[in-house]
N, C-alpha and C positions, 0 to 999 in steps of 0.2 A: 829064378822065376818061380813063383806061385805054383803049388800044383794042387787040384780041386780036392777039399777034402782032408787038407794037410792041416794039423792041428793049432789053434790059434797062441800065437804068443803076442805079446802089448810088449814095445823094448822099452826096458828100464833104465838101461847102460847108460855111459857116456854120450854126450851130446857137442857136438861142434856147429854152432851157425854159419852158415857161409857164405850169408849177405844180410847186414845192417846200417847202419849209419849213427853218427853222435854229429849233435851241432850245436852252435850258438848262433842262433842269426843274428842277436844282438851286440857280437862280438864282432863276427866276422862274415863278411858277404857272399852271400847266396842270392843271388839275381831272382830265384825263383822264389826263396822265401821272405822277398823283404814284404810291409805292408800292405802297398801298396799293388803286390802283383798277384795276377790269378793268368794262370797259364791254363789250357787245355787238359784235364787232366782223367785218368779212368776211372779213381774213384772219385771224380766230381770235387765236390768242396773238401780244400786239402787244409783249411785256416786252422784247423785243429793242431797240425804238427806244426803250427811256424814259433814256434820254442824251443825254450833249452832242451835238448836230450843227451847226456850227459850216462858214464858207465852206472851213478848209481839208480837212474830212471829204469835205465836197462835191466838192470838186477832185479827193481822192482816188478816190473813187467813178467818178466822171467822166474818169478818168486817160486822154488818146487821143482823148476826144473833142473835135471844135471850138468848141464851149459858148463864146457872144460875151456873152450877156446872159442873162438872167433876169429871172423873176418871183416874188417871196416870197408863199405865200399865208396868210395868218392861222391861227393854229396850237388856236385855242379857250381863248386866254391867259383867264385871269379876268374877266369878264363886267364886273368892276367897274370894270375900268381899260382900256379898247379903247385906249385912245389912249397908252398906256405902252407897250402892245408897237408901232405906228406910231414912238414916241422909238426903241424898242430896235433895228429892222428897217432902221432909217434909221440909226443909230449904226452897224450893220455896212454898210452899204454906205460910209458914209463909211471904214470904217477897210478892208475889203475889197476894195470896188469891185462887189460885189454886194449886195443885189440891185440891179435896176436899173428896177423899177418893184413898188408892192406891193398886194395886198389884204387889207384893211383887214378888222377884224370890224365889224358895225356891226350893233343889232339892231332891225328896222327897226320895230316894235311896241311901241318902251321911249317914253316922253313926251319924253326929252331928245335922240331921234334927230336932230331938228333942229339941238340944238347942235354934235351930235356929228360928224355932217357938215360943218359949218362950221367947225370945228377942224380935218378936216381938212382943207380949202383951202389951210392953212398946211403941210402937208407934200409938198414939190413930185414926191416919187417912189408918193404914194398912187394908182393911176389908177381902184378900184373897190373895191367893198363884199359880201360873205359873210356870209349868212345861211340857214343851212338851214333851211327851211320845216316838216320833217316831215311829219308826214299819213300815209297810208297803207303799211302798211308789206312786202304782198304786194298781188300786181295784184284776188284775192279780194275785196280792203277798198276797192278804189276804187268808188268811191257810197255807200258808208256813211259814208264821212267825209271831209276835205278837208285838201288842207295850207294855211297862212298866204297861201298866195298869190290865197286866195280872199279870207282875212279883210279887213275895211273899214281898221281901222287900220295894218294890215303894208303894206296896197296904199298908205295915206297918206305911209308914209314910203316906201314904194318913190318913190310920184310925188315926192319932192323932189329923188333922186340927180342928176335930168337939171340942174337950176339950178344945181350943181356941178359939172357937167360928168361925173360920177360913170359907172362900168360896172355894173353887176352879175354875178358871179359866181353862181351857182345851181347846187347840191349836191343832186340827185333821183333817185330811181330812175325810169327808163323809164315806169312803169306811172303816173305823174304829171306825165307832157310833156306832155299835153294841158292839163292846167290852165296850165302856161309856157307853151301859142301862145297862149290865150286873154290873157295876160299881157301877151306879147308884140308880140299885135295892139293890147291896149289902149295899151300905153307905146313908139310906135313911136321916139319923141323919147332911147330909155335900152337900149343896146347890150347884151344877154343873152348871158353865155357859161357855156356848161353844161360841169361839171363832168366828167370821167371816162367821157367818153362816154357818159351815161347812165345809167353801173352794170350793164351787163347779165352780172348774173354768173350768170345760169342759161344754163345752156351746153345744152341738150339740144333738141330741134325746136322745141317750143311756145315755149320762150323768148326764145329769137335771133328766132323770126317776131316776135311779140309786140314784142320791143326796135326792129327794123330797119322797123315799121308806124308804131309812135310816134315813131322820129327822124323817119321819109318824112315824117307831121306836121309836127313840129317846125320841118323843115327850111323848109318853104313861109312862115317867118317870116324876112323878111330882115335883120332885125337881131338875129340868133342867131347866135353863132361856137359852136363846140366844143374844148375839149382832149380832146384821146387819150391818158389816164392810166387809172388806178387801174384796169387793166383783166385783170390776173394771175389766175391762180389757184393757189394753194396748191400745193404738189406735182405742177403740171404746169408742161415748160417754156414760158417765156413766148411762145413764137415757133410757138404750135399752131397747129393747122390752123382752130380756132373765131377764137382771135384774132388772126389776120392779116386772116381774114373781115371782122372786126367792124372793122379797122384799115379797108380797102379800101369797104368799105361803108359807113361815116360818112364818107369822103372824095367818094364819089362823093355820095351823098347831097346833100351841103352845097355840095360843091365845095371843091378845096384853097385859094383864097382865104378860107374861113370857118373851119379845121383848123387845129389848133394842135397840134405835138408837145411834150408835158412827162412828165416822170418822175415826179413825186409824190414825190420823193425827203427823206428817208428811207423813207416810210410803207413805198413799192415794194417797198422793200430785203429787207419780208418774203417776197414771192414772185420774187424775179429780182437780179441785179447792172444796175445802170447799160446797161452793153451788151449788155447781153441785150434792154434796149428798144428802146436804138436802135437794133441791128443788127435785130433784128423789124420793128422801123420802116420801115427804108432796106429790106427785102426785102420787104416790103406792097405799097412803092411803088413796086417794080422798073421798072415796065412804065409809068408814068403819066410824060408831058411832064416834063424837068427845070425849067420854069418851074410847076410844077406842086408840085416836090417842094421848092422853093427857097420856095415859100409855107407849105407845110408847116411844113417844118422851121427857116424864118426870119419870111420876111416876115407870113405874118399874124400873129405873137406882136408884132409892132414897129407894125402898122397898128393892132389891136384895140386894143393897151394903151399906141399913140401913143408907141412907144419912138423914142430918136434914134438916127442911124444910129451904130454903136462907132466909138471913136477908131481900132480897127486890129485885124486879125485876132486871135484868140483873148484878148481883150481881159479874158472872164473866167476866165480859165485863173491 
């Protein structure tokens, strides 16, 4: 943790993303990104990312920074074929060298999630599974209804990730963290890592309260990590004064061993460049222990998702 006073360092070191994406929509289907669809989205007009993104766009985006590894995270390929984008996501690391560990869509309420997980046992760079829960969709609606993470059959196939060794990824807004410690506490044996901090995109007093009560929750589950992603807003720069906050305060919160830095890259690409994250990042963390910031921005993305150590500096470069 930060302590007032403590002399500033900017990390230089090794860098591991812990959430991005690669696609073709013109290859392969993405319900969300074909032409003709426009879904509900936070940063609004998303037509910008419905392209190729591919390891070397990545690179390019990434151009400067030390970027060793990565993680793929499941992009909402077509429902019917989970295990064709796991072929596709591991064909680019083969031919890339990224990613370098991935997750998996997997939908934990379908009847053949059992086989589905077991499928993937066979692909040695799968480390975890993505399923957004839904539910409630302002903090107004929580008690009136609940997301999958309450459901009996969603929780059935939750309980089976751990017999695969499996993580969970978890995509929620704030105002439904409390149903994740409940989760949480039930499935101490199945490592919970929440998505984009949260979500807290209401930036004004009540909201940030509200966001930074429900992580303090969350956080007293010890098999909860976090990424520090999808945390933008739209036409302000990325490196505000709310979210450097919000940067600084999930870290203390959880502790930098539980913090993952990732980009969300392309999705980001609508509110910031590449270094606009991570130089917001590295100035969050100015002040906090370099063994602090080295968990950050490496070691917990390699401990959570049991990455090997890289053959050698800039390895994904």
């Amino acid at each position: 943790m930060s302590d007032a006073g403590a002399p500033r360092h900017l990390w230089n070191g090794p860098i591991v993303d812990a959430h991005h994406h690669f696609w073709q929509p013109e290859v392969n289907d993405h319900p969300w990104l074909r032409p003709e669809a426009h879904i509900p989205f936070r940063y609004g007009d998303y037509s910008a990312i419905k392209r190729s993104y591919l390891p070397p766009d990545y690179r390019t985006d990434a151009a400067g920074a030390p970027v060793v590894q990565t993680v793929y995270v499941e992009t909402e390929w077509n429902p019917d074929d989970p295990v064709g984008e796991v072929r596709y996501a591991s064909a680019l690391a083969g031919r890339f060298g990224v990613p370098n560990a991935i997750v998996a869509q997997a939908w934990l309420d379908r009847a053949d999630v059992g086989a589905l997980l077991a499928a993937y046992a066979g692909f040695p760079l799968v480390k975890s599974v993505r399923h957004k829960p839904g539910g409630p969709e302002s903090p107004a609606e929580v008690g009136q209804r609940r997301t999958l993470m309450s459901d009996p059959a969603w929780r059935r196939g939750f309980a089976l990730l751990a017999g695969h060794g499996l993580r969970f990824d978890l995509q929620t807004p704030w105002w439904n963290l409390d149903e994740a410690a409940t989760l949480a506490n039930d499935s101490p044996e199945t490592t919970i890592i929440l998505n984009h901090a949260g979500l807290p995109a209401q930036r004004d007093k009540e909201g940030l309260s509200g966001w930074r009560d429900a992580m303090r929750r969350l956080a007293a589950c010890p098999n909860v990590a976090v990424k520090i992603s999808g945390i933008g807003v739209p036409g302000q720069p990325w490196a505000s004064e709310s979210t450097l906050w919000i940067v600084r305060t999930a870290v203390i919160l959880f502790g930098a061993h539980r913090c993952m830095f990732a980009s969300n890259f392309p999705v980001d690409s609508l509110c910031a460049r590449y270094t606009d994250i991570l130089e917001g990042c590295r100035e969050a963390l100015a002040e906090f222990p370099e063994a602090e910031q080295q968990a950050f921005f490496a070691g917990s993305a390699r401990r959570v998702y049991a990455l090997p150590e890289p053959n050698r500096p800039g390895a994904a470069r």
